[in-house]
FIDOSE-503794 format. One record per residue (C-alpha): residue number from 1; x, y negated, z; residue in three letters. Coordinates in nm, 2 decimals, padded with zeros to 4 digits. Layout:
+-----+--------+--------+--------+--------+
! num !     c1 !     c2 !     c3 ! residu !
+-----+--------+--------+--------+--------+
! NUM !      X !      Y !      Z !    ALA !
...
+-----+--------+--------+--------+--------+
% end
This chain:
+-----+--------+--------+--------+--------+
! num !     c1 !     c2 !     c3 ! residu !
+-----+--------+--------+--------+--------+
!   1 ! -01.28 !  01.60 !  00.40 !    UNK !
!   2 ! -01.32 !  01.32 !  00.64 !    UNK !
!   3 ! -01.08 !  01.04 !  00.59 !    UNK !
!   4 ! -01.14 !  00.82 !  00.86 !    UNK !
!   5 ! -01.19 !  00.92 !  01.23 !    UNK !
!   6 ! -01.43 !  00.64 !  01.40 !    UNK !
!   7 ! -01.39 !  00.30 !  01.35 !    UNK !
!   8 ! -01.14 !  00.09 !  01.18 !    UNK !
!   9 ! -00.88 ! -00.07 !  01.42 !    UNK !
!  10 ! -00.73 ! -00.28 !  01.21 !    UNK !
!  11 ! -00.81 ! -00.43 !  00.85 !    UNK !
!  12 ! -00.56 ! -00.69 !  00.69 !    UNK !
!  13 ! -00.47 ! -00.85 !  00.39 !    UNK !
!  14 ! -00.20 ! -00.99 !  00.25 !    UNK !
!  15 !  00.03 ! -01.06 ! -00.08 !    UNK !
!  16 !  00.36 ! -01.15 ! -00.14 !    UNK !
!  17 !  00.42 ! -01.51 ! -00.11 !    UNK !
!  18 !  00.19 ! -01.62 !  00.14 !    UNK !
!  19 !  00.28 ! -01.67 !  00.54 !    UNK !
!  20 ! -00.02 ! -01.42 !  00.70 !    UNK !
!  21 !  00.19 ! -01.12 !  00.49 !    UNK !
!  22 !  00.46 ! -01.13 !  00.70 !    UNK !
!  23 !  00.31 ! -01.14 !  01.02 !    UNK !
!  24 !  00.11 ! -00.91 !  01.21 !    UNK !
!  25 !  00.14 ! -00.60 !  00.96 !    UNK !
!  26 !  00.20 ! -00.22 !  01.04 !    UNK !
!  27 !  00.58 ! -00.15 !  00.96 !    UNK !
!  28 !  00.45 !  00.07 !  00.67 !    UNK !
!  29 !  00.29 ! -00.17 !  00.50 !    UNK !
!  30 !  00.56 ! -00.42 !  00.52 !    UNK !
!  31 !  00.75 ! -00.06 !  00.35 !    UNK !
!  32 !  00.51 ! -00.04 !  00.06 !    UNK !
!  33 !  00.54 ! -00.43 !  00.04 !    UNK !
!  34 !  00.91 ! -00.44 ! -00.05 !    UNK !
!  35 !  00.89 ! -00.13 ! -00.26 !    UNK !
!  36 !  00.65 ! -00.29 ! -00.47 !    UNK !
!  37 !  00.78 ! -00.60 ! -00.48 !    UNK !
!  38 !  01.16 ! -00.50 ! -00.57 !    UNK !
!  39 !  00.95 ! -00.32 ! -00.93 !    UNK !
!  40 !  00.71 ! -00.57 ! -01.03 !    UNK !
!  41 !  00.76 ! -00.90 ! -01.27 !    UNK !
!  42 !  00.51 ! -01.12 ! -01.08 !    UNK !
!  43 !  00.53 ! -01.05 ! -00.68 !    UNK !
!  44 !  00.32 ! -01.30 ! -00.62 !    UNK !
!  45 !  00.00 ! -01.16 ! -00.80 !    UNK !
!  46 !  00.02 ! -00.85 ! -00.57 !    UNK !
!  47 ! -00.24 ! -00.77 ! -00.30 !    UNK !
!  48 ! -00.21 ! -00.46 ! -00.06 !    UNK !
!  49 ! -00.54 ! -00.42 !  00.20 !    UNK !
!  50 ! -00.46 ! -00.17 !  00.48 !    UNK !
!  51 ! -00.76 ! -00.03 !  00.67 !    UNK !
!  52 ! -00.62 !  00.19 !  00.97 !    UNK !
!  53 ! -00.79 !  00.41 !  01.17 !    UNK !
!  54 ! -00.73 !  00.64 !  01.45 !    UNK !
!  55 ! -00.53 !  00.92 !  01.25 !    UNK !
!  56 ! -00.50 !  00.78 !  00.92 !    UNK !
!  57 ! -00.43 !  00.42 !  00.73 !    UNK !
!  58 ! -00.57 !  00.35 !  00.38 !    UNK !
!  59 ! -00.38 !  00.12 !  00.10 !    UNK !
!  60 ! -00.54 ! -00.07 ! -00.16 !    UNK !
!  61 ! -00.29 ! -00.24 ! -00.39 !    UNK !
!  62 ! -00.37 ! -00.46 ! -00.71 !    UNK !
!  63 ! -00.09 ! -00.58 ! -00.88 !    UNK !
!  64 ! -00.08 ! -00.79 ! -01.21 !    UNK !
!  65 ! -00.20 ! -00.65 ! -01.53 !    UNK !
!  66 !  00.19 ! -00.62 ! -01.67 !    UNK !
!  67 !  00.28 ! -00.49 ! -01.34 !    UNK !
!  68 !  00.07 ! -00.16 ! -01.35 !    UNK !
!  69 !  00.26 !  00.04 ! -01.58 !    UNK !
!  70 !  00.59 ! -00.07 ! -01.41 !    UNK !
!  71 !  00.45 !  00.05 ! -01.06 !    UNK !
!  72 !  00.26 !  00.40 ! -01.23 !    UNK !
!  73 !  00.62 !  00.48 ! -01.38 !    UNK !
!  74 !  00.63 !  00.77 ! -01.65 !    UNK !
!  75 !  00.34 !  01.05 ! -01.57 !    UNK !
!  76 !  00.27 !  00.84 ! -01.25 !    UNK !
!  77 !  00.62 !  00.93 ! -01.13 !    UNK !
!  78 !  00.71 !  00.56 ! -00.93 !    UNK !
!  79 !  00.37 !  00.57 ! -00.78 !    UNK !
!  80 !  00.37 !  00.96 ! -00.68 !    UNK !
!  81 !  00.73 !  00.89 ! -00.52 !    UNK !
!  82 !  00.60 !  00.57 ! -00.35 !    UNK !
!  83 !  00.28 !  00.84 ! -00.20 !    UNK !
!  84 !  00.51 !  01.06 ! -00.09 !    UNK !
!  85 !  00.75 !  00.83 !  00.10 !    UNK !
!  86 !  00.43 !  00.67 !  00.28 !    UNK !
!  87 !  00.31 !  01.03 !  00.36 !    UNK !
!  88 !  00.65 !  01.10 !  00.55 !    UNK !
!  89 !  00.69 !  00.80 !  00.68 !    UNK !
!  90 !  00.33 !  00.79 !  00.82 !    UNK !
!  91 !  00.40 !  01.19 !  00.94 !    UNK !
!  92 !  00.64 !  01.00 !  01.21 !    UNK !
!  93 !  00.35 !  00.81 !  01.35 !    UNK !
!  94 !  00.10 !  01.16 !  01.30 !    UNK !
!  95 ! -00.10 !  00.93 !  01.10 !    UNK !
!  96 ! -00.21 !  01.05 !  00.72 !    UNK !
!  97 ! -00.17 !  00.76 !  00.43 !    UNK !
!  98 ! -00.33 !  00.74 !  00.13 !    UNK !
!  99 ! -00.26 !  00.46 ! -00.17 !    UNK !
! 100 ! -00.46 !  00.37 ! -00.43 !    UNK !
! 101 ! -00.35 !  00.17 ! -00.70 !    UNK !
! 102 ! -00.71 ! -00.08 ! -00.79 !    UNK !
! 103 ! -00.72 ! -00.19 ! -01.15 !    UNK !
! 104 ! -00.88 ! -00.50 ! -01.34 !    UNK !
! 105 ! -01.19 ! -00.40 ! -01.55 !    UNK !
+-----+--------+--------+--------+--------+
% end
């Protein structure tokens, strides 16, 4: 399965707190940015990277160590529902979106 289709577009970084999140992002990742900010303890330890390309985008999100049972929820429930609300939200644009939650090792 190929995930990307050419080159990436666009590839930006933010986290919650500081000025470049709120500016110049797709409106699904500013989505995935409130979500995971209305869950969390500490918003301001929480990183999303968005690579788009032509038909799909790709999330990367760290949040604080604390945080990642709080965004996983019970049998991975809270970050299943917050997959499938990306996946319909990105259907409107007929783009595919994939989030992976990145964990301190």
């Amino acid at each position: 399965m190929k995930f990307f289709s050419g080159k990436p577009e666009q590839a930006s970084t933010g986290s919650f707190g500081s000025p470049a999140a709120g500016g110049g992002q797709t409106p699904l990742y500013d989505l995935l940015e409130t979500m995971v900010k209305s869950i969390v303890d500490h918003p301001e330890e929480v990183e999303i990277n968005e690579l788009a390309g032509q038909a799909s985008i790709f999330y990367e999100m760290r949040v604080h160590p604390n945080d990642v049972g709080k965004v996983i929820g019970r049998e991975g429930r809270i970050i299943n529902a917050m997959r499938t609300i990306l996946k319909a939200a990105g259907g409107r644009e007929q783009r595919q979106v994939e989030l992976k939650l990145l964990s301190e090792e």
